[in-house]
C-alpha positions in Angstrom: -38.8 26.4 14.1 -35.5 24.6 12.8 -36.2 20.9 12.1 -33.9 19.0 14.1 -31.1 17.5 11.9 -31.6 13.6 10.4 -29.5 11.1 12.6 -29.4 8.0 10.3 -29.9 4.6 10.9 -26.5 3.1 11.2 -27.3 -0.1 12.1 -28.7 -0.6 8.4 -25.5 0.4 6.9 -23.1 -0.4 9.6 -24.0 -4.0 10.9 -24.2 -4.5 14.6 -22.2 -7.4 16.0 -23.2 -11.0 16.7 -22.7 -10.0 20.3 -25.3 -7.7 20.2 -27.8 -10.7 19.9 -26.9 -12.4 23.0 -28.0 -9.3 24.8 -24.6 -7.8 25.9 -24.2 -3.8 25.9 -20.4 -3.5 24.9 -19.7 -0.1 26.2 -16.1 -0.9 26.2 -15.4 0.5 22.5 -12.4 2.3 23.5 -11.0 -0.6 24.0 -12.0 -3.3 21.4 -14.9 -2.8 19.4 -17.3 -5.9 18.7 -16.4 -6.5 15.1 -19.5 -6.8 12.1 -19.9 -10.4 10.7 -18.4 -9.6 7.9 -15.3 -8.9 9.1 -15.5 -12.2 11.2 -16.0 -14.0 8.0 -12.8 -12.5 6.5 -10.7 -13.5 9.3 -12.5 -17.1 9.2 -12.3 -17.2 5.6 -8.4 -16.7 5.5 -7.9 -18.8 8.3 -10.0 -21.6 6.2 -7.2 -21.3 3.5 -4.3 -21.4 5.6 -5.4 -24.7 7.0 -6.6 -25.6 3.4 -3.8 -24.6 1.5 -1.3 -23.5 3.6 0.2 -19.9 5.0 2.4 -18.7 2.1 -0.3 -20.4 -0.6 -2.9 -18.5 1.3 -1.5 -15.2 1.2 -0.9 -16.0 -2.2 -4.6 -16.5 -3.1 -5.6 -14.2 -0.8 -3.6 -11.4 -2.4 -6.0 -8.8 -3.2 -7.7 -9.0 0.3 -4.4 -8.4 1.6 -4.0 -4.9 -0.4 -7.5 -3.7 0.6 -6.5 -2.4 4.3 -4.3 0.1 2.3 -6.7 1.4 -0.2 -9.4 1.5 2.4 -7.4 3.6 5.1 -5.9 6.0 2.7 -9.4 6.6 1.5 -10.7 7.2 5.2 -7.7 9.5 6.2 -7.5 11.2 2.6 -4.1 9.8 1.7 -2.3 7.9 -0.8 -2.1 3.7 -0.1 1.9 4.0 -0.9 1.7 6.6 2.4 0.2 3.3 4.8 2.0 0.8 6.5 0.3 -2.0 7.9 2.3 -3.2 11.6 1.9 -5.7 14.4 0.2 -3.0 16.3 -0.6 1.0 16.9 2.2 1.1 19.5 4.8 -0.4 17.1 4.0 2.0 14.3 4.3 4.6 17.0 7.7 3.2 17.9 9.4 3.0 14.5 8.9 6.6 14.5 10.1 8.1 17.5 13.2 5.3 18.1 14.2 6.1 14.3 14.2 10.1 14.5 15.9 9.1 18.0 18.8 7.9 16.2 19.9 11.5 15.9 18.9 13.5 19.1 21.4 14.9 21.7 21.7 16.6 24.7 19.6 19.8 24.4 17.0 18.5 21.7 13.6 18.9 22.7 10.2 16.8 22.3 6.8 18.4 22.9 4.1 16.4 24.0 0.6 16.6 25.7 -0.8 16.6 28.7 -2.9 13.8 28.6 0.0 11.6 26.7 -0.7 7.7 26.6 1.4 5.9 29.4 3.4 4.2 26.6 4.6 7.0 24.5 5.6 8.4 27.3 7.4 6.0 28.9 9.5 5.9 25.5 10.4 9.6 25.9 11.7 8.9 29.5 13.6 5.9 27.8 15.1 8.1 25.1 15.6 10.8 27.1 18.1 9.2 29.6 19.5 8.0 26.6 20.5 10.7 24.3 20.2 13.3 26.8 16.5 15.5 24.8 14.6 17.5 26.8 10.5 16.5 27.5 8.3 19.4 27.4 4.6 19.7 28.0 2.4 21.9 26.1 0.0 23.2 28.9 -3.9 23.2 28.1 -6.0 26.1 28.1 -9.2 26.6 31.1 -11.0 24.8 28.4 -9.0 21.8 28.6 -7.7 22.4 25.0 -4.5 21.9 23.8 -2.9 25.7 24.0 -1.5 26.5 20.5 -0.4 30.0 21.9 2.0 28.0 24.7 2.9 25.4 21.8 4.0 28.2 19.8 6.5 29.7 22.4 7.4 26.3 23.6 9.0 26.0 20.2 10.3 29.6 19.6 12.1 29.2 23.2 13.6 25.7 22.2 17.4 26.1 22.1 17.2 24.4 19.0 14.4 23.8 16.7 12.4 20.8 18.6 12.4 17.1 17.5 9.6 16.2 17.7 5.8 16.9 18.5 4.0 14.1 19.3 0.4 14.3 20.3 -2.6 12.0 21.3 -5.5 13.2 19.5 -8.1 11.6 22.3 -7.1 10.5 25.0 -8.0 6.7 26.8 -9.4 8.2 29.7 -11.7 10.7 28.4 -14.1 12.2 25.9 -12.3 15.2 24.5 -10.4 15.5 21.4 -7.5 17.9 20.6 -7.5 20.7 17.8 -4.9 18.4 15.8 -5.3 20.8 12.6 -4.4 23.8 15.3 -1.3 21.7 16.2 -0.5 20.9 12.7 -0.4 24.2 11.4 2.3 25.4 14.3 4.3 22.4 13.7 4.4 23.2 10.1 4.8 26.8 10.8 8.0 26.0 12.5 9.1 23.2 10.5 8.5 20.7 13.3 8.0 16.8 12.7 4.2 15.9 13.9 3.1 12.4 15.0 -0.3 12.1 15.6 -1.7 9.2 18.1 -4.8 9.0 16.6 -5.9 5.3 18.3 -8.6 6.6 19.7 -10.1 9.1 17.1 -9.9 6.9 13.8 -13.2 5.4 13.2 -15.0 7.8 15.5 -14.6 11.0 14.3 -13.6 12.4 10.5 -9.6 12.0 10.3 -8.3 13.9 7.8 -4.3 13.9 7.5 -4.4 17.0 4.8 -6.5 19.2 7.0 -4.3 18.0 9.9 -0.9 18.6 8.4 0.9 16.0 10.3 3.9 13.8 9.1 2.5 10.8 10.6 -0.1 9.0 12.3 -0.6 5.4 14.3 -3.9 4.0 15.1 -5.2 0.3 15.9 -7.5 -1.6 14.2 -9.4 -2.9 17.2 -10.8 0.3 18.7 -13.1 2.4 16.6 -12.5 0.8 13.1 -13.7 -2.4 14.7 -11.6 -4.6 12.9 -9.3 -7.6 14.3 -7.1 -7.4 17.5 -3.2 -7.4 16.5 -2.9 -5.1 13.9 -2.4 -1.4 13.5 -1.4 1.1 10.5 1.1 4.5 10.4 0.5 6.7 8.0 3.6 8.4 6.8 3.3 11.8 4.4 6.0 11.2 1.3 7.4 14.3 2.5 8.3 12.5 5.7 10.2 9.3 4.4 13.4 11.4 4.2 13.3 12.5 8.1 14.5 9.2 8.9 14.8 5.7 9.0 12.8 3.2 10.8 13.6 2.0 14.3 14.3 -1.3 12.6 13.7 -3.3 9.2 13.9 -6.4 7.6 13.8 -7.8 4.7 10.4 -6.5 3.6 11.1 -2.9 4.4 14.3 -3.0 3.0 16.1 -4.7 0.0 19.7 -6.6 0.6 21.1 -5.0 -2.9 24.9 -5.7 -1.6 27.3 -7.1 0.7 27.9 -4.3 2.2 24.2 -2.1 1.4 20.7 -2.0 1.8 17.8 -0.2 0.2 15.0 1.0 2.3 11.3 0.2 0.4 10.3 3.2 -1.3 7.0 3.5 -0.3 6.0 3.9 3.9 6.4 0.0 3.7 9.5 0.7 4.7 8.4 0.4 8.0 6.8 -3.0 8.2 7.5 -6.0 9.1 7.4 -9.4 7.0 5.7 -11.5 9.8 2.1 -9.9 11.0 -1.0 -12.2 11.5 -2.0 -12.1 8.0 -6.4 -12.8 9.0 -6.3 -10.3 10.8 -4.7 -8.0 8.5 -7.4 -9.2 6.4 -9.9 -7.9 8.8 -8.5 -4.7 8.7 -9.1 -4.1 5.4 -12.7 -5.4 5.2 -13.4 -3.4 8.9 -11.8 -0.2 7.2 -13.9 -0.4 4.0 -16.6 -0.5 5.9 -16.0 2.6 7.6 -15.4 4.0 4.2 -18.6 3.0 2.9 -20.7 4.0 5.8 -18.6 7.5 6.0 -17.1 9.0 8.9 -19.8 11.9 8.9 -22.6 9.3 9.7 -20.7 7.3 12.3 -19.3 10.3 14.4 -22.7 11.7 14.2 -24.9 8.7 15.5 -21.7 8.1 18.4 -22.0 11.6 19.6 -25.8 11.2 19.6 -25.5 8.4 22.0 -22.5 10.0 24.1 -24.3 12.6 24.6 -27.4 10.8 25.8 -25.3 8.9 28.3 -24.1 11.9 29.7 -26.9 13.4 30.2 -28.4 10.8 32.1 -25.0 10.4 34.5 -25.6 13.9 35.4 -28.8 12.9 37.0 -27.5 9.5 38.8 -26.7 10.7 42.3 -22.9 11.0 43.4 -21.4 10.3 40.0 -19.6 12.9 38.3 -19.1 13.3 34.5 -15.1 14.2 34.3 -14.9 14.8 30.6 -14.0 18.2 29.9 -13.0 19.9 26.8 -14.8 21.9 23.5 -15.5 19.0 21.6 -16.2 15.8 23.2 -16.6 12.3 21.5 -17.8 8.8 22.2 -15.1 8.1 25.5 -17.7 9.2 28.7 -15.4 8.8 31.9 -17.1 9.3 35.0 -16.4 8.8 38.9 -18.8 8.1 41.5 -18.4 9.5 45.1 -18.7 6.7 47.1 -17.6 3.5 44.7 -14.5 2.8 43.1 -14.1 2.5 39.4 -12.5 -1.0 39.7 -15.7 -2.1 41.8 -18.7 -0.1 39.4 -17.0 -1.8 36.3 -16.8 -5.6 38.3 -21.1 -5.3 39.2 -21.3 -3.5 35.3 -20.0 -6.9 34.3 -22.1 -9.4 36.2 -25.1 -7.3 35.0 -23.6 -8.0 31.1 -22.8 -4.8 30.5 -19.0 -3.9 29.6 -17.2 -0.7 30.2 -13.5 0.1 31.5 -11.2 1.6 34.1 -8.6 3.8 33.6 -6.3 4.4 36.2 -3.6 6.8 36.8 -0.5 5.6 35.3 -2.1 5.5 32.3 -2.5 9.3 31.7 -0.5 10.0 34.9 -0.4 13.8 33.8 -3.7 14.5 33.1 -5.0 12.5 36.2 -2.4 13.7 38.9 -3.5 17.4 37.7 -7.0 16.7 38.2 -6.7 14.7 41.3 -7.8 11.4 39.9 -6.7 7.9 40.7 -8.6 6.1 38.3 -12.6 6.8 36.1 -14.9 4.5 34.8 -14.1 4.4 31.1 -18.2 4.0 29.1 -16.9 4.3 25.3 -19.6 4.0 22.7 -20.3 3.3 19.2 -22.2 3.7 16.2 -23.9 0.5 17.2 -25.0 1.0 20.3 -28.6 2.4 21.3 -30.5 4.7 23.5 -32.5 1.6 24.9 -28.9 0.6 25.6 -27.8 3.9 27.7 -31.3 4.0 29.8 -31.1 0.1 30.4 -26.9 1.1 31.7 -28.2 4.0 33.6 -31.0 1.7 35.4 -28.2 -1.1 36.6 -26.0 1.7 37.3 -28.3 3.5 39.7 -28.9 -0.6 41.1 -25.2 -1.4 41.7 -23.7 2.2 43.0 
């Protein structure tokens, strides 16, 4: 008989949170992740010197702990630190993206996008399409729920010009399965299409890897999987990309005021941050993001789906509630819906039991849901951290509050 396969210990490697001790179950990872103490100290610590020493001094003495969120994400995505830009959030390295190639689209020019889009993005190609006249199209999914490369394919050969953009959320916020990103990547290259990958919900849970993928660029948070500090995010830009356009916006420490009448744009993907950014929590970042690094991505995605899994399992037993993740490859997002009880209501009586989990509601992924007949799932997103005491003592209030 095969022996079943080692699932490590991450809790030795990958501390739990502080939280964790005052016996919450923080199922609401998708979200924000509890952050380890050592993160907490980093933020505390940099904090400490501000107030010591003041904000400018303290970045100043601060200055290598500043550089470590770049040499720790290019390690965990397999890129270069001059290719990582550290911003205010996920959604604004998302936007300095798509409103700078926007700067150049016309009537005609199409975007391709997903099915299960995040509400925001999307809402930005309705903005820039009433603007500049581009067309939004969405690449169907297969029975399998999987992105379908074949329809992607002839989406862009029937394109009256070569597309604009494909933009893509790798998971999506209001369920477990995760798109074939390299599968994307390698028709987008194929065709000589700009890729963005929306990978908030996929860095720090599963092996991200912007080689294999292929795409240009990629925005994620720092307060979902990588559990670092909220109010900071990354895009990673390939150095083939920084030619394919300018950012949405700069300042003075993306660009350079070299003359009256002329800029220079950074040369490295700093060229699309901002000077101002809550510099703790940048801080954080780094120290959350080196974690992951040092734990590795193989042995967090494999204890999370080891406790996904468990947990859906077990909500396939609870009467009336249905699991409504579908797709190939599933990761630690469980949505579920339960015949007779709201979402809103199951995640209210979760909460006065101490136990934290999320809705998501239509508008959020309004395609997605409308084509499954949705209004809104109970959103249970898990982590390395989390046990299997912890999904049989959910699955016991569960059963008590439905």
């Amino acid at each position: 008989m095969k022996a079943a396969p080692h699932i490590p210990d991450v809790s030795q490697c990958h501390p739990p949170p502080p939280a964790r001790q005052r016996h919450l179950i923080h199922f609401n990872n998708a979200g924000a992740s509890l952050q380890s103490p050592k993160t907490l100290q980093a933020v505390r610590h940099h904090l400490d010197l501000e107030e010591r020493h003041g904000g400018y001094e303290a970045a100043a003495l601060n200055a290598a702990a500043l550089q470590l969120p770049y040499t720790a994400l290019a390690s965990l995505l397999h890129a270069s630190p001059d290719e990582i830009a550290v911003m205010g959030s996920a959604t604004l390295a998302w936007q300095a993206v798509v409103y700078g190639l926007a700067w150049t689209w016309r009537p005609g020019d199409t975007v391709l996008t997903g099915v299960n889009e995040y509400a925001s993005n999307y809402l930005a190609y309705l903005q820039l399409a009433r603007r500049t006249g581009a067309r939004i199209v969405v690449v169907p999914e297969t029975a399998q729920a999987e992105l379908d490369l074949t329809a992607l394919a002839r989406e862009i050969a029937a394109a009256p010009r070569r597309p604009v953009l494909l933009a893509l959320t790798h998971s999506p916020t209001n369920s477990g399965r995760i798109y074939d990103a390299a599968g994307a990547g390698a028709v987008a290259r194929a065709h000589a299409v700009p890729f963005l990958l929306d990978a908030c919900q996929s860095v720090g849970q599963v092996p991200v890897d912007v080689q294999a993928i292929g795409c240009d660029f990629l925005s994620s948070t720092s307060r979902k999987y990588l559990r670092g500090p909220r109010g900071v995010g990354f895009l990673y830009a390939a150095r083939s990309a920084w030619d394919l356009l300018e950012p949405a916006c700069i300042d003075l420490h993306g660009a350079e005021w070299v003359a009256r009448g002329a800029y220079a744009l950074h040369p490295t993907a700093k060229r699309f941050e901002s000077y101002e950014i809550s510099f703790a929590s940048k801080v954080g970042f780094g120290v959350a993001a080196q974690e992951a690094v040092d734990v590795g991505m193989d042995t967090i995605s494999t204890a999370i789906a080891k406790v996904a899994t468990a947990l859906r399992k077990g909500l396939q037993g609870v009467p009336g509630i249905t699991v409504q993740d579908r797709g190939r490859r599933l990761g630690g997002i469980v949505s579920f819906t339960a015949a007779d009880t709201p979402a809103e209501v199951i995640q209210a009586r979760l909460l006065e039991q101490g136990i934290n989990v999320w809705t998501s509601r239509a508008p959020s992924t309004r395609i997605d849901m409308e084509d499954r007949g949705l209004d809104s799932v109970v959103r249970a997103s898990v982590h390395s951290y989390n046990t299997l005491d912890e999904v049989e003592t959910f699955l016991r209030v569960l059963r008590a509050v439905l």
